[in-house]
mmCIF file as Biopython writes it, N, C-alpha, C and O atoms, coordinates in Angstrom:
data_model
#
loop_
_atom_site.group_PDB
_atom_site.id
_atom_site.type_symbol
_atom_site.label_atom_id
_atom_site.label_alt_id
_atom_site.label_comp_id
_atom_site.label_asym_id
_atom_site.label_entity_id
_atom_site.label_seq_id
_atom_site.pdbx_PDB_ins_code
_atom_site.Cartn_x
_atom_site.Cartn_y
_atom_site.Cartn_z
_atom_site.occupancy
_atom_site.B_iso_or_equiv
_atom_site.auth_seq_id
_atom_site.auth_asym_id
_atom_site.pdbx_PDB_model_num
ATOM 1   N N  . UNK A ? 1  ? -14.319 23.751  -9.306  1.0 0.0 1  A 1 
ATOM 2   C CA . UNK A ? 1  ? -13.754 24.117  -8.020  1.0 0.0 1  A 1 
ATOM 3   C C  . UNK A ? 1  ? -14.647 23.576  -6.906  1.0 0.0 1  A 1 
ATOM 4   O O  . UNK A ? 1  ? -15.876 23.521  -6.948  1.0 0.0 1  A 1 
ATOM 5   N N  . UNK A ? 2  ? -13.939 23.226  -6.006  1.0 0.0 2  A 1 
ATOM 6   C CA . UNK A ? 2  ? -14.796 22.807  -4.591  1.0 0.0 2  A 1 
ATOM 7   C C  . UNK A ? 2  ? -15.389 24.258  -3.937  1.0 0.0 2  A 1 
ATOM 8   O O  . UNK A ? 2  ? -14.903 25.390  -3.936  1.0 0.0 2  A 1 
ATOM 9   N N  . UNK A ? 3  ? -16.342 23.853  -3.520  1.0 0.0 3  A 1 
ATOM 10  C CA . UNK A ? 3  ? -17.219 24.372  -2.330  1.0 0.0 3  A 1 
ATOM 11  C C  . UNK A ? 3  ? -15.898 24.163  -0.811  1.0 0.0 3  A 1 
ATOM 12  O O  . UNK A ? 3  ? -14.916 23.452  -0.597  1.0 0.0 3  A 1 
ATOM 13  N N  . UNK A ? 4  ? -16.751 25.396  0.020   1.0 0.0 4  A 1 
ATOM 14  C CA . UNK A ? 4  ? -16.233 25.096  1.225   1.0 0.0 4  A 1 
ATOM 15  C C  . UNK A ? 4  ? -16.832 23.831  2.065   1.0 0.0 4  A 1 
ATOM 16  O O  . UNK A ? 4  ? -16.272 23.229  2.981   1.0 0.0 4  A 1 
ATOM 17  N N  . UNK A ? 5  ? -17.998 23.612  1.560   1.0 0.0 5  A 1 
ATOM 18  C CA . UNK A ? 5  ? -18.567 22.587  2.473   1.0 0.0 5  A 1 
ATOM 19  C C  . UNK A ? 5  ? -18.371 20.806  2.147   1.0 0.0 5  A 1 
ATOM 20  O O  . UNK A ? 5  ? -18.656 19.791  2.783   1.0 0.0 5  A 1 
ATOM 21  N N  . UNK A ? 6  ? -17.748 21.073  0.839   1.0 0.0 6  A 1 
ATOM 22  C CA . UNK A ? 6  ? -17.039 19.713  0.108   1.0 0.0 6  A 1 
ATOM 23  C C  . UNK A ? 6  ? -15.964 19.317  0.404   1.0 0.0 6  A 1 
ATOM 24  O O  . UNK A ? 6  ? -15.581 18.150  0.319   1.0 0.0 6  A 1 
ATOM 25  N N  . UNK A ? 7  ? -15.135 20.578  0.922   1.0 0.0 7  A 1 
ATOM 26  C CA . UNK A ? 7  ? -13.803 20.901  1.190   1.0 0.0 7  A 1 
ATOM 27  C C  . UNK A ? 7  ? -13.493 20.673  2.218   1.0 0.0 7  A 1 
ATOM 28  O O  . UNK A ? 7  ? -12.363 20.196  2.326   1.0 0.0 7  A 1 
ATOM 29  N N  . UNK A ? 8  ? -14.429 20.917  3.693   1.0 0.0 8  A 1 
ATOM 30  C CA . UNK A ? 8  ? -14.364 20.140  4.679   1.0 0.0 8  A 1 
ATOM 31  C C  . UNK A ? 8  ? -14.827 19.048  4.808   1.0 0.0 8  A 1 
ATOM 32  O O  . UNK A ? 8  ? -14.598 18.519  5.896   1.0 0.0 8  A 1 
ATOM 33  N N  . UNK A ? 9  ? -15.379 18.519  4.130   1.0 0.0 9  A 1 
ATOM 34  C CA . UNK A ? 9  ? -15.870 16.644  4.231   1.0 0.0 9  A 1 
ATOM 35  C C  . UNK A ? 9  ? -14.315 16.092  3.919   1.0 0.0 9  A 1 
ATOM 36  O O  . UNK A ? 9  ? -13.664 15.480  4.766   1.0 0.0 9  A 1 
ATOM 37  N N  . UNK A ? 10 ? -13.795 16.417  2.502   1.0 0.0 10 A 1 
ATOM 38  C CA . UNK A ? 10 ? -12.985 15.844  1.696   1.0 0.0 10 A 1 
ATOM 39  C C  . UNK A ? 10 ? -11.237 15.567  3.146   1.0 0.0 10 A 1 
ATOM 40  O O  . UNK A ? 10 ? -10.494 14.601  2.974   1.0 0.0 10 A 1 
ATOM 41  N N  . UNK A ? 11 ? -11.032 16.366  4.089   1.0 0.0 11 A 1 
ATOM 42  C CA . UNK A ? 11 ? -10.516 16.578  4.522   1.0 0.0 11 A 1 
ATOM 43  C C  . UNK A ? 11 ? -9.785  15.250  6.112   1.0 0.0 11 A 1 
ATOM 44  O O  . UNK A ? 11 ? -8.689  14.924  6.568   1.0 0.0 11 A 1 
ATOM 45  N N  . UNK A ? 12 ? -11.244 14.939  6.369   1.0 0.0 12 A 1 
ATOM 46  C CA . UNK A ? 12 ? -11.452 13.928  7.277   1.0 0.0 12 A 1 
ATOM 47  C C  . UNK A ? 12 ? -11.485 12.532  6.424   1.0 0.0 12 A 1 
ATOM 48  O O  . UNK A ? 12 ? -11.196 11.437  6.907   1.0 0.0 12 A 1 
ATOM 49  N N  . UNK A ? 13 ? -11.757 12.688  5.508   1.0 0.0 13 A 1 
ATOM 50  C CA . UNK A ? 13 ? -11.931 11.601  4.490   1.0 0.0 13 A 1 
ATOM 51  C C  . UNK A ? 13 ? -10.616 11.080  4.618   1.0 0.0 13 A 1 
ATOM 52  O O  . UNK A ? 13 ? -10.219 10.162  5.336   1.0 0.0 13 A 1 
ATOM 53  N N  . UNK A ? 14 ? -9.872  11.951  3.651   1.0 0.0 14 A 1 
ATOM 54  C CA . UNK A ? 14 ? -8.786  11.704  2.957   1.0 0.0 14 A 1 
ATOM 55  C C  . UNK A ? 14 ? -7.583  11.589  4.582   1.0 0.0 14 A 1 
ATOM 56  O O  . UNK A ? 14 ? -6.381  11.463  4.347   1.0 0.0 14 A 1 
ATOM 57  N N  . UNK A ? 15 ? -7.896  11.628  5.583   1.0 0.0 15 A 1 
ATOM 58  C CA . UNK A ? 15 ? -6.939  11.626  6.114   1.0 0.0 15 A 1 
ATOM 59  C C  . UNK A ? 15 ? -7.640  10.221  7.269   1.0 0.0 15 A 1 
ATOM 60  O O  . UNK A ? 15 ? -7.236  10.183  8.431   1.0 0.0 15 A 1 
ATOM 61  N N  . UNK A ? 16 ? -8.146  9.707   7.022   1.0 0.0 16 A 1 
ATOM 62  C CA . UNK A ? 16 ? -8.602  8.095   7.767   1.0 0.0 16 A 1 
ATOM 63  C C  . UNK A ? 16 ? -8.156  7.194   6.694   1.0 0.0 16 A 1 
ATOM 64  O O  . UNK A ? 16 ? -7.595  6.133   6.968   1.0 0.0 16 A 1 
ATOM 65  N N  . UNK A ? 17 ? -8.451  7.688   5.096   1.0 0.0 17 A 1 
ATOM 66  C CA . UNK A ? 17 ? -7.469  6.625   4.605   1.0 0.0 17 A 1 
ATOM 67  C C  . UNK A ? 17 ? -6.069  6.704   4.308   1.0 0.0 17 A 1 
ATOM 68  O O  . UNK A ? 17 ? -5.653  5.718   3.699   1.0 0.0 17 A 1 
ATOM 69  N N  . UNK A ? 18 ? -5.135  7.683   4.587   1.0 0.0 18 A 1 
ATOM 70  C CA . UNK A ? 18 ? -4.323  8.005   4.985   1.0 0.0 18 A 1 
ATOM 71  C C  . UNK A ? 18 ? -3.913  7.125   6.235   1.0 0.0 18 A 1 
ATOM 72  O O  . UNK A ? 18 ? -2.992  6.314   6.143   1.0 0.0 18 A 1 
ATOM 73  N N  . UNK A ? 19 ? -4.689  7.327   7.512   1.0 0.0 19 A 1 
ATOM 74  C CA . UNK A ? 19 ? -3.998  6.785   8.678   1.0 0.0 19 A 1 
ATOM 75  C C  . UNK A ? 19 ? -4.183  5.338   8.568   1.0 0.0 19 A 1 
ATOM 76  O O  . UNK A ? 19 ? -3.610  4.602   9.371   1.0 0.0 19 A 1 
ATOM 77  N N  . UNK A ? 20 ? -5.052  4.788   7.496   1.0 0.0 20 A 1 
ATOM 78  C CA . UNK A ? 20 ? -5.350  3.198   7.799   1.0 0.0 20 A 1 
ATOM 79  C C  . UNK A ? 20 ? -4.766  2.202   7.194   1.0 0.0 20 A 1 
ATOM 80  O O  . UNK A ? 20 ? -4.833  2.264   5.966   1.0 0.0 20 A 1 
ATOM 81  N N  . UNK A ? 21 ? -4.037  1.009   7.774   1.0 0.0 21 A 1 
ATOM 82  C CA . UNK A ? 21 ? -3.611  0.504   7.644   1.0 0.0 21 A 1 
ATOM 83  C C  . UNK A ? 21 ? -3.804  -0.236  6.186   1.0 0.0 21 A 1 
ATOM 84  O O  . UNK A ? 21 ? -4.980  -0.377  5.850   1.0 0.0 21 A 1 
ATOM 85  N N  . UNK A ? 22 ? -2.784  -0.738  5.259   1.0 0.0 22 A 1 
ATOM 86  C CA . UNK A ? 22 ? -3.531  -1.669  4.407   1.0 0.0 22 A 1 
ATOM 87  C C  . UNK A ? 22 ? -3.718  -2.913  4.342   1.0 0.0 22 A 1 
ATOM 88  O O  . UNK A ? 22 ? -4.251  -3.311  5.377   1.0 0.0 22 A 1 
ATOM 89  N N  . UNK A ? 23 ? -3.489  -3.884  3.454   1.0 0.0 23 A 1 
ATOM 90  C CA . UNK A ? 23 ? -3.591  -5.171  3.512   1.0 0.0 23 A 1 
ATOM 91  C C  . UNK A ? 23 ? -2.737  -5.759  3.885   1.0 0.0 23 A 1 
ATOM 92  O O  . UNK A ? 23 ? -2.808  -6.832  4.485   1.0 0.0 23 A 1 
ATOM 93  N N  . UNK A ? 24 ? -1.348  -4.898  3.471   1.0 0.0 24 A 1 
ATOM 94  C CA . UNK A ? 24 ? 0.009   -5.842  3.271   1.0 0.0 24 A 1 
ATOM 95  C C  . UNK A ? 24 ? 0.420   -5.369  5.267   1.0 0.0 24 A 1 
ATOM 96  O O  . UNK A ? 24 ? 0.918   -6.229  5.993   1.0 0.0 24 A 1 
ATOM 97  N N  . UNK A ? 25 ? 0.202   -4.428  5.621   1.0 0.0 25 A 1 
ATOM 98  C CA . UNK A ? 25 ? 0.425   -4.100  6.857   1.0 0.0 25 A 1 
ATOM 99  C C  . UNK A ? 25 ? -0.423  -4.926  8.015   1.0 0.0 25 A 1 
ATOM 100 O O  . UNK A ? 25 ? 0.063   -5.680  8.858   1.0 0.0 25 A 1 
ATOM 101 N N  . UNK A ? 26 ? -1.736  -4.605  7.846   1.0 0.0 26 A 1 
ATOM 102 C CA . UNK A ? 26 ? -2.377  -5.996  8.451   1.0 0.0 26 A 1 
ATOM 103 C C  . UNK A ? 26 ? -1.446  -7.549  8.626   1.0 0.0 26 A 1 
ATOM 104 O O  . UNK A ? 26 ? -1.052  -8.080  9.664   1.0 0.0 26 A 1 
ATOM 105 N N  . UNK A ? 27 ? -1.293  -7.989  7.224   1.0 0.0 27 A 1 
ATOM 106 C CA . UNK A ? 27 ? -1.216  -9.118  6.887   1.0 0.0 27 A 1 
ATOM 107 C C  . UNK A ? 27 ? 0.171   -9.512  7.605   1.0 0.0 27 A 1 
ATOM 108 O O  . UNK A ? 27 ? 0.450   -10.620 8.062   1.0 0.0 27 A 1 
ATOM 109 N N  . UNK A ? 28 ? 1.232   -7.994  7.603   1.0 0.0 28 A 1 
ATOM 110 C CA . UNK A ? 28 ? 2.467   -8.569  9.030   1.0 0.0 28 A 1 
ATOM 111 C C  . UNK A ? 28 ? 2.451   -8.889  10.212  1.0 0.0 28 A 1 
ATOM 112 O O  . UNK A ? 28 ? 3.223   -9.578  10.879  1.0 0.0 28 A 1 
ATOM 113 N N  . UNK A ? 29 ? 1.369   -8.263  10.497  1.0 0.0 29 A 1 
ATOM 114 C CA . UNK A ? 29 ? 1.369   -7.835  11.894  1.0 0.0 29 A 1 
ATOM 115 C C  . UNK A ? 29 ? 1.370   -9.227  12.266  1.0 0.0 29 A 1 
ATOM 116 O O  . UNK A ? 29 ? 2.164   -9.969  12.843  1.0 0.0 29 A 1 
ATOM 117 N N  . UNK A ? 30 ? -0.452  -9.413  11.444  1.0 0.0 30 A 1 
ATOM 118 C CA . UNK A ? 30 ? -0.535  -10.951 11.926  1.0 0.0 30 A 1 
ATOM 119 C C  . UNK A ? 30 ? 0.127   -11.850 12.090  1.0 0.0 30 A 1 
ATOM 120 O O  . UNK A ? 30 ? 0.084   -12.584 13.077  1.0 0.0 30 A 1 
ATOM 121 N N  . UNK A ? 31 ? 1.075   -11.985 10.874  1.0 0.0 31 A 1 
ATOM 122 C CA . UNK A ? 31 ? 2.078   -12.909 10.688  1.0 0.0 31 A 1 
ATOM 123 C C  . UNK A ? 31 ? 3.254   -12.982 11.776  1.0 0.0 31 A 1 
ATOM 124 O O  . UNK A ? 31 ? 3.822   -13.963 12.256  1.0 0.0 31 A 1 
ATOM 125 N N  . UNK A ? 32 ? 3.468   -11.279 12.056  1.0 0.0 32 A 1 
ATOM 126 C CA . UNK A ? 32 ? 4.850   -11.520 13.137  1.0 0.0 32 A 1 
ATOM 127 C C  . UNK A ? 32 ? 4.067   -11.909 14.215  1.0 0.0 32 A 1 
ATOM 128 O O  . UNK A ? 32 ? 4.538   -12.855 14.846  1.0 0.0 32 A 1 
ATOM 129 N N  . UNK A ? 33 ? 2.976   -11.448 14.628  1.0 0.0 33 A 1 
ATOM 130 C CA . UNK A ? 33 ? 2.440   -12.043 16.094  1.0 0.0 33 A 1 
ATOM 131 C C  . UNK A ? 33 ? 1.861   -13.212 16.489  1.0 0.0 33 A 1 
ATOM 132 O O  . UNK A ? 33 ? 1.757   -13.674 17.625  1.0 0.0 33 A 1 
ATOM 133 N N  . UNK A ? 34 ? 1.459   -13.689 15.342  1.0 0.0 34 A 1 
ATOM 134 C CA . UNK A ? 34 ? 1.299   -15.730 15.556  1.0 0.0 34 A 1 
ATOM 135 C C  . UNK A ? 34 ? 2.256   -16.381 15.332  1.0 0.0 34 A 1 
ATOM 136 O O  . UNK A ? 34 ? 2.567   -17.362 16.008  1.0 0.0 34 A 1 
ATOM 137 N N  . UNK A ? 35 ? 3.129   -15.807 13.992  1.0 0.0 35 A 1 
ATOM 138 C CA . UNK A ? 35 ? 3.963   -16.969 13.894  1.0 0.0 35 A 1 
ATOM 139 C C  . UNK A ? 35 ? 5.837   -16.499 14.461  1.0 0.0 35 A 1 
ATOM 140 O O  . UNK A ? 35 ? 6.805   -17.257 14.516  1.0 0.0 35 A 1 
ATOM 141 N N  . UNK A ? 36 ? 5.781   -15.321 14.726  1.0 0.0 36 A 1 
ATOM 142 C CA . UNK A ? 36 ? 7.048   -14.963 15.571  1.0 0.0 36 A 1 
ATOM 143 C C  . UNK A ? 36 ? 8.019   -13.569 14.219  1.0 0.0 36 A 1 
ATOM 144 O O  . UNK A ? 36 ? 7.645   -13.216 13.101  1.0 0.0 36 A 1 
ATOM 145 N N  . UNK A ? 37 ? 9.018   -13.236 14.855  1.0 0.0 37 A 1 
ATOM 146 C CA . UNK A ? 37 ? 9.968   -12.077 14.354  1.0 0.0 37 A 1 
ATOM 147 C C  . UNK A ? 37 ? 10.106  -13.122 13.194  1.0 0.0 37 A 1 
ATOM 148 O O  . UNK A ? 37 ? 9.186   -13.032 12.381  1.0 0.0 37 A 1 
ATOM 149 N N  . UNK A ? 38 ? 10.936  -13.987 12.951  1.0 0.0 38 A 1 
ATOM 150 C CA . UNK A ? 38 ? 11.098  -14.073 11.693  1.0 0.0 38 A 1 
ATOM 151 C C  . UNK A ? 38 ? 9.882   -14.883 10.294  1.0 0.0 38 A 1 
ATOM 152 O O  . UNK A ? 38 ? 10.049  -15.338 9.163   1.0 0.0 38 A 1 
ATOM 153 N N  . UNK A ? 39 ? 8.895   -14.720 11.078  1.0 0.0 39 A 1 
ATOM 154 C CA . UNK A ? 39 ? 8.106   -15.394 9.820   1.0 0.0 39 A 1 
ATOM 155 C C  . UNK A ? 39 ? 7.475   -13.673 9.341   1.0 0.0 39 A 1 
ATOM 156 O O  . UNK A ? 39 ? 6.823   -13.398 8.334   1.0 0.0 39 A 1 
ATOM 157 N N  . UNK A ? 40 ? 7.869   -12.864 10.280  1.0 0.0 40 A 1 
ATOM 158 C CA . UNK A ? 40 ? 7.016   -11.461 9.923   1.0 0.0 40 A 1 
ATOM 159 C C  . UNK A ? 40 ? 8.146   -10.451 8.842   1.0 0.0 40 A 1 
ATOM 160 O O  . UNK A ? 40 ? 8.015   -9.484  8.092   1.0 0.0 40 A 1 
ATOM 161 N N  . UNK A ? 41 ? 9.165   -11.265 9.260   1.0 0.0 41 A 1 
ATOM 162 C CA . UNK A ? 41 ? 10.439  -10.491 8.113   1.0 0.0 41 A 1 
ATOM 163 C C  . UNK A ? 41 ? 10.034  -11.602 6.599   1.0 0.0 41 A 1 
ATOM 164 O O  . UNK A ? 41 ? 9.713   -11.221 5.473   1.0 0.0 41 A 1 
ATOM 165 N N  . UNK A ? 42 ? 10.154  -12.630 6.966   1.0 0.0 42 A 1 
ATOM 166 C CA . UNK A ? 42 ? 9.665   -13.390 5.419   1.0 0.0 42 A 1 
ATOM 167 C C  . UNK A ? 42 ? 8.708   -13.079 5.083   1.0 0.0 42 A 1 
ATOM 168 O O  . UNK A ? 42 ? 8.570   -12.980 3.864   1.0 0.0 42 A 1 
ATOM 169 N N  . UNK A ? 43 ? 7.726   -12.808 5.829   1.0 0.0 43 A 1 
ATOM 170 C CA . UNK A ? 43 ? 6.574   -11.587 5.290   1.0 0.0 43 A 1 
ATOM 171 C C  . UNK A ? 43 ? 6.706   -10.740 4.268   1.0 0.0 43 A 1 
ATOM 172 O O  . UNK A ? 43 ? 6.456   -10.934 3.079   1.0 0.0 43 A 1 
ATOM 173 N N  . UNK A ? 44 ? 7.377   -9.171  5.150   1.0 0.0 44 A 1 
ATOM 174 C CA . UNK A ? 44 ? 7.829   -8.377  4.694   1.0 0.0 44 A 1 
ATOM 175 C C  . UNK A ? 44 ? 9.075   -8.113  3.635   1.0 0.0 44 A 1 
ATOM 176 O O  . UNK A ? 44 ? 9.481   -7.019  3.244   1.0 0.0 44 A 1 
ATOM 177 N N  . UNK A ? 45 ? 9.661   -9.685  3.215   1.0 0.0 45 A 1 
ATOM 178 C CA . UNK A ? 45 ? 10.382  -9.820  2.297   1.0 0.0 45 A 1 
ATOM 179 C C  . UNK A ? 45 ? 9.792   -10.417 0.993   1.0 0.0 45 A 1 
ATOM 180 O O  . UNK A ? 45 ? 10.359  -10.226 -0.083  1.0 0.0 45 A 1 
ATOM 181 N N  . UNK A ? 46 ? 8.523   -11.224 1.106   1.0 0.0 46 A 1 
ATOM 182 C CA . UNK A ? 46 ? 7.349   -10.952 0.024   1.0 0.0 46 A 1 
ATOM 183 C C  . UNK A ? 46 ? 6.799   -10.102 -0.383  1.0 0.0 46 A 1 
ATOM 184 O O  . UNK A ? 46 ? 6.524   -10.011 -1.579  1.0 0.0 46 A 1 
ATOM 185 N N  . UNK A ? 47 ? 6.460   -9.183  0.552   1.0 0.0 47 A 1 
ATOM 186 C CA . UNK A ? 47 ? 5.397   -8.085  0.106   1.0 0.0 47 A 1 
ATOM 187 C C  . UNK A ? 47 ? 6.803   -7.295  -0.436  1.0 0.0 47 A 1 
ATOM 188 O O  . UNK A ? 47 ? 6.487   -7.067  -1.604  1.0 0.0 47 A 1 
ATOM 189 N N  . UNK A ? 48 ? 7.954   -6.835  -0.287  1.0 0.0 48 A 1 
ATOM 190 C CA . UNK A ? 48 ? 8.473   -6.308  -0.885  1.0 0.0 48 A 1 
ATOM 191 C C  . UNK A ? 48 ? 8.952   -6.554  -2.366  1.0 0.0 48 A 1 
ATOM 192 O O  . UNK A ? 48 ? 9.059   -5.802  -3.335  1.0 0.0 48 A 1 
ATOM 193 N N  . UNK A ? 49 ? 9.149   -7.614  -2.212  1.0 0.0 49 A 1 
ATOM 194 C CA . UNK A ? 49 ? 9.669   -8.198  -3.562  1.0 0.0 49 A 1 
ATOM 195 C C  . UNK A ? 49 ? 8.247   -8.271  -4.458  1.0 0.0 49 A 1 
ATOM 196 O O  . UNK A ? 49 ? 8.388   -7.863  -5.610  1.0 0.0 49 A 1 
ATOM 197 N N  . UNK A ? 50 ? 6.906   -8.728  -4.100  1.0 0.0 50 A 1 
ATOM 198 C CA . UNK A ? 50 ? 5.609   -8.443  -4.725  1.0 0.0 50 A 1 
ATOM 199 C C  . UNK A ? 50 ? 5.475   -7.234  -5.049  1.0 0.0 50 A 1 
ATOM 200 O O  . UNK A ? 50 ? 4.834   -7.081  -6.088  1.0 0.0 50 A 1 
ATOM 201 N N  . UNK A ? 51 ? 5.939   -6.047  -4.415  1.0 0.0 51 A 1 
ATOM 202 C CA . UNK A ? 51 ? 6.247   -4.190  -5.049  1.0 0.0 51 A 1 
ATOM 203 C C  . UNK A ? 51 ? 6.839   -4.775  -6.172  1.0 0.0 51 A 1 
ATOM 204 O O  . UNK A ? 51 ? 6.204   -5.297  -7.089  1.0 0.0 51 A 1 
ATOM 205 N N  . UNK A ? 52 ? 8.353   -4.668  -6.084  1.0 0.0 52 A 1 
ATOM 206 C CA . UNK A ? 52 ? 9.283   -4.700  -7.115  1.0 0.0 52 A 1 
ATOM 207 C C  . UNK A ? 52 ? 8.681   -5.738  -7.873  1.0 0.0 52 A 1 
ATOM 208 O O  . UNK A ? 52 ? 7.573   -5.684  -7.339  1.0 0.0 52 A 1 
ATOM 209 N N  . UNK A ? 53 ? 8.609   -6.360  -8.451  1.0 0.0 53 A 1 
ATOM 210 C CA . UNK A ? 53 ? 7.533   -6.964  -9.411  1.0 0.0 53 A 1 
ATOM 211 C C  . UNK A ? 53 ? 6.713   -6.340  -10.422 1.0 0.0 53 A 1 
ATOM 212 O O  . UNK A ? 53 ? 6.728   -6.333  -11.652 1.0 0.0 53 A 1 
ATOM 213 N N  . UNK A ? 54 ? 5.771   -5.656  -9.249  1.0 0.0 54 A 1 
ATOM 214 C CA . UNK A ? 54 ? 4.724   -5.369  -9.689  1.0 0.0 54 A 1 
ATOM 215 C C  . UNK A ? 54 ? 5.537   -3.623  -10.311 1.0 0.0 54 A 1 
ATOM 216 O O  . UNK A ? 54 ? 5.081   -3.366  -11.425 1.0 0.0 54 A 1 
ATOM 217 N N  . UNK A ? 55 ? 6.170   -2.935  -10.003 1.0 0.0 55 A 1 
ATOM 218 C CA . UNK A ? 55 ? 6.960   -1.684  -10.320 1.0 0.0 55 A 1 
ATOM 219 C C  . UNK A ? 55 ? 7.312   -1.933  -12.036 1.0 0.0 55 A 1 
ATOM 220 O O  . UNK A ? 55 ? 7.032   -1.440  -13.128 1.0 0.0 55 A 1 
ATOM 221 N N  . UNK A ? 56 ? 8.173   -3.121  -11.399 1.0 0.0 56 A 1 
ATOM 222 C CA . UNK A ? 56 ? 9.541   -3.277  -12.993 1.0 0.0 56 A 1 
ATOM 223 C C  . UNK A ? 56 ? 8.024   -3.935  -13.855 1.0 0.0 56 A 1 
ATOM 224 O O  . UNK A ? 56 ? 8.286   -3.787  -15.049 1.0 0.0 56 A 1 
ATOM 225 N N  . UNK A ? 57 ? 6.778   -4.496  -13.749 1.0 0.0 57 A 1 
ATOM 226 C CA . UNK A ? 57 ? 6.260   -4.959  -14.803 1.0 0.0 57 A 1 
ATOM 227 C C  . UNK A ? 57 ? 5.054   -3.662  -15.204 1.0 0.0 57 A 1 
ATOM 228 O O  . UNK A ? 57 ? 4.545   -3.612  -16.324 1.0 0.0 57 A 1 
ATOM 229 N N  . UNK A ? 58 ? 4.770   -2.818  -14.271 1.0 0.0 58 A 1 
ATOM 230 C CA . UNK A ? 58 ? 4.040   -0.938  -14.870 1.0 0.0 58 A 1 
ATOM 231 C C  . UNK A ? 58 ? 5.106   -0.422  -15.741 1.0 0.0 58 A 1 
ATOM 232 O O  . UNK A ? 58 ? 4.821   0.132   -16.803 1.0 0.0 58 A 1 
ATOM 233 N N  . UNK A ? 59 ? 6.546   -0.603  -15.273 1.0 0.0 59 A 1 
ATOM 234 C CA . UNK A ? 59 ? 7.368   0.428   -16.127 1.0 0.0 59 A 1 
ATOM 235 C C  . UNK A ? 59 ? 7.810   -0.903  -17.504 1.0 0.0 59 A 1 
ATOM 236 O O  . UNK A ? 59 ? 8.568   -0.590  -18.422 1.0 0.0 59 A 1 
ATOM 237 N N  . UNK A ? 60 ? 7.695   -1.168  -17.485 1.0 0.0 60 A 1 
ATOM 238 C CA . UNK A ? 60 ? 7.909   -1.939  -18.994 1.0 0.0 60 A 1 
ATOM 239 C C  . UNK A ? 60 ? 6.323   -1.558  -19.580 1.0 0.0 60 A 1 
ATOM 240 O O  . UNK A ? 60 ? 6.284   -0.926  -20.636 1.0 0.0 60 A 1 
ATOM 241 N N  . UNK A ? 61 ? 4.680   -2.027  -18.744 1.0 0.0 61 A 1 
ATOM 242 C CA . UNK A ? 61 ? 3.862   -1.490  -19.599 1.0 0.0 61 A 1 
ATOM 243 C C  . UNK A ? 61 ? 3.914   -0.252  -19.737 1.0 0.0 61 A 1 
ATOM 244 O O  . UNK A ? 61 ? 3.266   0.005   -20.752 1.0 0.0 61 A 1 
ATOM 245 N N  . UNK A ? 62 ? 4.426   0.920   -19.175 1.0 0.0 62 A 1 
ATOM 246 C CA . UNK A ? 62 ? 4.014   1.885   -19.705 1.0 0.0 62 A 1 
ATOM 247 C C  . UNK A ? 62 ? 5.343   2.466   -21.001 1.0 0.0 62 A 1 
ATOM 248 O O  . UNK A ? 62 ? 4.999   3.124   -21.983 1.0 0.0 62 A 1 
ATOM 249 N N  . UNK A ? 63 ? 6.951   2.034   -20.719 1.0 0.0 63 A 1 
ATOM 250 C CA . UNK A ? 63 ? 7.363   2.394   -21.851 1.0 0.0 63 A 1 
ATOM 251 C C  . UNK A ? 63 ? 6.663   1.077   -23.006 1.0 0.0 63 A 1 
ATOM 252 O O  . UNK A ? 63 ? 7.043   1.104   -24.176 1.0 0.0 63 A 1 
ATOM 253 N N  . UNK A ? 64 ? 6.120   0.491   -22.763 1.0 0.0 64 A 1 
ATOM 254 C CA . UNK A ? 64 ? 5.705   0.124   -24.151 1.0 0.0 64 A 1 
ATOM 255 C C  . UNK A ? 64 ? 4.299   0.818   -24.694 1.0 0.0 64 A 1 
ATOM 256 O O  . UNK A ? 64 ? 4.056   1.016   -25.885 1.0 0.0 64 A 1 
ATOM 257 N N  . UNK A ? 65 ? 3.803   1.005   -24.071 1.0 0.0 65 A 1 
ATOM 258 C CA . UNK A ? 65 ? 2.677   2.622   -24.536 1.0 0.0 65 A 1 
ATOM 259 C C  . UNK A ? 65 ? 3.372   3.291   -25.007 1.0 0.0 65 A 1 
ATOM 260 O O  . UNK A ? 65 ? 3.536   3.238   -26.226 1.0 0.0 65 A 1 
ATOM 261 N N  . UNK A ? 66 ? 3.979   4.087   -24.304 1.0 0.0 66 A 1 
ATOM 262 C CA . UNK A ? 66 ? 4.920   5.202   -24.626 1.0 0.0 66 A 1 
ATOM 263 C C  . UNK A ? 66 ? 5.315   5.259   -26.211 1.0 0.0 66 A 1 
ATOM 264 O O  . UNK A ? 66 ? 5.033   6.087   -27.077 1.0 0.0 66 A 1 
ATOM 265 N N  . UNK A ? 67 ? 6.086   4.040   -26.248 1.0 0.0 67 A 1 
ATOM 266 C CA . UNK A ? 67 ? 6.931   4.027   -27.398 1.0 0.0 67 A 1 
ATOM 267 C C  . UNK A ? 67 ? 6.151   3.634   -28.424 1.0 0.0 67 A 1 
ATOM 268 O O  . UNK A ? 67 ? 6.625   3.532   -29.556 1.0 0.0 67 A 1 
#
């Protein structure tokens, strides 16, 4: 069990990486603001499709654990 004094560290912690941006969010911004609205949607139509990818190829490894 946590302490109270672990419990308030853990609190501020967990909520800056919470508010902070990640890579793939960075990496639009940039993209829509140098190179314009639609190079920041072809962006965001990589990084999405790089999810789904990366999703459908965990759930095949894990039903093949599984099974």
């Amino acid at each position: 069990m946590l302490d109270l004094q672990l419990f308030l560290l853990f609190i501020p912690v967990a909520a800056v990486f919470t508010i902070a941006p990640g890579p793939d969010s960075i990496m639009l911004l940039g993209r829509a603001l140098g190179q314009g609205r639609m190079a920041g949607v072809a962006a965001a139509a990589g990084c999405a499709l790089g999810i789904l990818i990366t999703s459908v190829l965990v759930a095949a490894g894990l039903s093949a654990v599984v099974a």
